[in-house]
N, C-alpha and C positions, 0 to 999 in steps of 0.2 A: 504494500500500500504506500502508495508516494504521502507525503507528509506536506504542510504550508510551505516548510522550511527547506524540504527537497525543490519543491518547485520555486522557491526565492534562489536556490545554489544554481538552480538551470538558468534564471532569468540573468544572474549576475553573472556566470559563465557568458552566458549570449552575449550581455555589453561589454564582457571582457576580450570576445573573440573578435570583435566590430575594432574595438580599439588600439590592443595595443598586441592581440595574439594569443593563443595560450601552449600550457608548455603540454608536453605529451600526454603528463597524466592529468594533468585538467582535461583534454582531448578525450583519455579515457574514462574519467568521471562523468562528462558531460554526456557521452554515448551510453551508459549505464543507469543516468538518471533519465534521459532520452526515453529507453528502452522501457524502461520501469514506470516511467507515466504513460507511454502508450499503450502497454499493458494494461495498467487498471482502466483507462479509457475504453479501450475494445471489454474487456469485461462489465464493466460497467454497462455499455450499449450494446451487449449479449445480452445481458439480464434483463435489461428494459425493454427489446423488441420480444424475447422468447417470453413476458409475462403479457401483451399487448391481446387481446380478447378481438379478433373483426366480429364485427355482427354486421347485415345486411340494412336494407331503409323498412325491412321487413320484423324485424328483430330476431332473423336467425343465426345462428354461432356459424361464422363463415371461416374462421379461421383454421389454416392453412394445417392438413394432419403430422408436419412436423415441427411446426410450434405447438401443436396438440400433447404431442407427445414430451416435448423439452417440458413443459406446462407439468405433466402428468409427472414424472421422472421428478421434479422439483419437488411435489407435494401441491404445487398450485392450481391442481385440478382433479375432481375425485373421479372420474371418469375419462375414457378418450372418444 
């Protein structure tokens, strides 16, 4: 889980690299906390689309039988 403080060290990295350069292992740090907030981003927006419900203008459960199932596998749905 990326931290406030992890993402203040990537932004200060970023104005570091604009200005004056950075040395290798900032290079490597900065790729590591890079990685590690993209991470929790695509996680984050996994769990938020695979908990998403369609239903039609009809009010029928239109959603898609492999959100159904990601759904069901979570606990977020007592049936498929």
């Amino acid at each position: 889980m990326v931290t406030p403080q992890d993402i203040e060290r990537i932004n200060e990295l970023a104005r570091k690299k604009k200005t004056v350069g950075l040395t290798a292992d900032e290079k490597v740090e900065q790729a590591e906390l890079r990685q590690a907030y993209i991470s929790g981003v695509k996680s984050s927006l996994r769990h938020h689309v695979e908990s998403i419900k369609v239903v039609d203008p009809d009010g029928n459960d239109i959603t898609p039988e492999k959100s159904k199932k990601a759904q069901f596998d979570k606990g977020l749905r007592d049936t498929l």
